[in-house]
GUZALO-325744 format. One record per residue (C-alpha): residue in one letter; x, y, z. Coordinates in steps of 0.1 Angstrom, whole numbers. Layout:
! GUZALO-325744
type->A&u->X&v->Y&w->Z $
...
END
This chain:
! GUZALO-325744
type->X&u->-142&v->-166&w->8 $
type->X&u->-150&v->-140&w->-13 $
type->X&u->-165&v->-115&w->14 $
type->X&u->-128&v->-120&w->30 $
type->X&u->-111&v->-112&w->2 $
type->X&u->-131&v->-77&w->-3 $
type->X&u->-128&v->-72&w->36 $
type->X&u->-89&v->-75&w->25 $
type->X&u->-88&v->-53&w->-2 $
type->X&u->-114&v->-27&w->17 $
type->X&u->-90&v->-26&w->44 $
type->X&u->-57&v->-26&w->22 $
type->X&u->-77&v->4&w->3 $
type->X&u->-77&v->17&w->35 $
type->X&u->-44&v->18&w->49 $
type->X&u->-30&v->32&w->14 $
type->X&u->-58&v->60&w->18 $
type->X&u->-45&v->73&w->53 $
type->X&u->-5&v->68&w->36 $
type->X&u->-15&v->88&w->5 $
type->X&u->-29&v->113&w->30 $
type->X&u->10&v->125&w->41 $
type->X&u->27&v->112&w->12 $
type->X&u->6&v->141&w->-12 $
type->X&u->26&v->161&w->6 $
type->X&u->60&v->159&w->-15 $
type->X&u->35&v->160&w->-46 $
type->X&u->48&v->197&w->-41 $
type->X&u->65&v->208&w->-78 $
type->X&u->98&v->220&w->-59 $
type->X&u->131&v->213&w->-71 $
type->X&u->157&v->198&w->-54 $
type->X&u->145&v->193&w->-18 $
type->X&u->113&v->193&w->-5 $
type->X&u->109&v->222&w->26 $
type->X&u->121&v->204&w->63 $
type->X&u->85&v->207&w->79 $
type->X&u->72&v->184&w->47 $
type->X&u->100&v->160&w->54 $
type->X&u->95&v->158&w->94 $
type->X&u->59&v->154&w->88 $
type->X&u->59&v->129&w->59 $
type->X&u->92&v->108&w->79 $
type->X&u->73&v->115&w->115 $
type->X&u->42&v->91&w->102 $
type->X&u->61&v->65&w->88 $
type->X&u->83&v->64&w->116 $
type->X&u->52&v->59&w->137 $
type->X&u->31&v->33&w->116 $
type->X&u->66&v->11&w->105 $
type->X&u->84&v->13&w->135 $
type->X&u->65&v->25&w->170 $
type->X&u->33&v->6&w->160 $
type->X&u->45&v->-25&w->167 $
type->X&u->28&v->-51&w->165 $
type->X&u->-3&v->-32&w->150 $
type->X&u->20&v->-29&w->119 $
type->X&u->21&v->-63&w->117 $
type->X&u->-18&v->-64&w->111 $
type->X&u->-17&v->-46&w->76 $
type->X&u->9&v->-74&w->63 $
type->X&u->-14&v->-98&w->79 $
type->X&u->-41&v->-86&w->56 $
type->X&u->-21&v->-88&w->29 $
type->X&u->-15&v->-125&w->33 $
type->X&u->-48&v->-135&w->38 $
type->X&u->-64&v->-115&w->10 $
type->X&u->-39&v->-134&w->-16 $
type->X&u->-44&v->-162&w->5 $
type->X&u->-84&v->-158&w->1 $
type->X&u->-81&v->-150&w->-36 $
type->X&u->-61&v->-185&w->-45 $
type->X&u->-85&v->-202&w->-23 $
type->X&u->-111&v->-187&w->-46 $
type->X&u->-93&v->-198&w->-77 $
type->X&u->-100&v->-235&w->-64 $
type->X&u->-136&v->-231&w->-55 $
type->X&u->-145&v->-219&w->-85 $
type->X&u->-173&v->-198&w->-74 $
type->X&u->-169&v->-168&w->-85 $
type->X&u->-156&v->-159&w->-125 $
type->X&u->-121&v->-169&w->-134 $
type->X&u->-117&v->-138&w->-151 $
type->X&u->-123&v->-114&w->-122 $
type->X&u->-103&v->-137&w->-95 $
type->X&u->-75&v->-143&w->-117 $
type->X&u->-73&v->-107&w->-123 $
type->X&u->-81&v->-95&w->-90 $
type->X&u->-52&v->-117&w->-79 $
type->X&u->-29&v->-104&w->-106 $
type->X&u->-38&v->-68&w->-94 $
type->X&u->-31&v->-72&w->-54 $
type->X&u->-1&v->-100&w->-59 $
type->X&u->16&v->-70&w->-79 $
type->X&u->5&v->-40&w->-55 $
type->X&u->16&v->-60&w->-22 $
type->X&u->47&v->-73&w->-42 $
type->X&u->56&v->-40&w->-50 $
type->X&u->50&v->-27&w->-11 $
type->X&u->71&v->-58&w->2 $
type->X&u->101&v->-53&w->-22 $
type->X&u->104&v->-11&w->-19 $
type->X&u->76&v->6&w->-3 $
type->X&u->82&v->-5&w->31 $
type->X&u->119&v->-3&w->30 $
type->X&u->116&v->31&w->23 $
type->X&u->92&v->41&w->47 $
type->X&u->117&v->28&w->73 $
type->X&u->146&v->45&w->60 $
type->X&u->126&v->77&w->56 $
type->X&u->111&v->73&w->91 $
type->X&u->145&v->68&w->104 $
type->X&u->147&v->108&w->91 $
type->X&u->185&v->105&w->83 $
type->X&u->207&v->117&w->55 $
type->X&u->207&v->151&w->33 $
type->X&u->174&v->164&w->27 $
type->X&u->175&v->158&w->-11 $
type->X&u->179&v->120&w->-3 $
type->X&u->147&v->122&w->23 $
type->X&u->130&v->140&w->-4 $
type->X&u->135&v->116&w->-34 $
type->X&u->123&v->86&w->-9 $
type->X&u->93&v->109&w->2 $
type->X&u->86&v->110&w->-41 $
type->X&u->94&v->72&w->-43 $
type->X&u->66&v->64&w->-18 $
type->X&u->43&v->87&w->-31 $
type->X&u->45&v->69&w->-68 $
type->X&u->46&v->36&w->-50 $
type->X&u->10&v->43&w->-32 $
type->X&u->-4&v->58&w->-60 $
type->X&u->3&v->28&w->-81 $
type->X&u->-8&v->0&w->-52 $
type->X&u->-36&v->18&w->-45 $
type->X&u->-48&v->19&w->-81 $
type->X&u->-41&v->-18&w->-83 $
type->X&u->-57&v->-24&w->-53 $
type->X&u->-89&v->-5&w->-61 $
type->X&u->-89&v->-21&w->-89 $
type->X&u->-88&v->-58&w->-78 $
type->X&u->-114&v->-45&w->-53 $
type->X&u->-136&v->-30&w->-79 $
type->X&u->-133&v->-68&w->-99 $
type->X&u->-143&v->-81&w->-66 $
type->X&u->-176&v->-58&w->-64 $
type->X&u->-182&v->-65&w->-96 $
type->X&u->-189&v->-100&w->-98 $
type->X&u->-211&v->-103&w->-58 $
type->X&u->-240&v->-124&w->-69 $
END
């Protein structure tokens, strides 16, 4: 179980990499707006990976099901250190809890690319600060994960 459960978070790591790689983009210290060509780009991806993937999109919520899966199943074998499983499954329960809630329903609206710029722009930011904090979380559980291989 616990090679599945680092596969998950590997891949989860992943995903939020490639994400962090457009969303840096409306890192940008502008105020107000962020320029049109950021927000075409940033809305253009997410359009693509929530929306036009389908059903490869489906695969990264997959993941994220089996990897809390995999860590309660760890929980009850008892193999590996309480301490890192109950924290590794504190870290990714709150980083996929916080993509299920918000992320995701912004990256859809922003990949619809509708509204006033200053609206696109603040859910550009939002996503940005939502990444940044799952993918601390997750690299985090990750790292517990590596931390305890025997």
């Amino acid at each position: 179980m616990h090679a599945a459960v680092t596969a998950g978070l590997g891949f989860l790591f992943a995903v939020l990499w490639f994400d962090l790689m457009f969303d840096v983009q409306a890192a940008r210290p502008t105020a107000g707006g962020l320029p049109r060509g950021v927000v075409v780009s940033i809305s253009s991806y997410y359009r693509r990976v929530t929306t036009t993937a389908r059903p490869m999109n489906r695969l990264v919520a997959a993941v994220m099901l089996m990897t809390l899966a995999g860590l309660i199943a760890e929980l009850w074998t008892s193999r590996e250190p309480a301490w890192a499983t109950w924290g590794s499954l504190v870290l990714t329960a709150a980083g996929v809890g916080l993509a299920a809630v918000r992320t995701v329903r912004n990256a859809v609206r922003l990949g619809r690319d509708t509204g006033e710029i200053d609206r696109q722009s603040d859910l550009a930011r939002s996503i940005l600060r939502d990444h940044i904090t799952c993918a601390i979380a997750i690299a985090a559980a990750l790292f517990l994960q590596l931390a305890v291989v025997r």
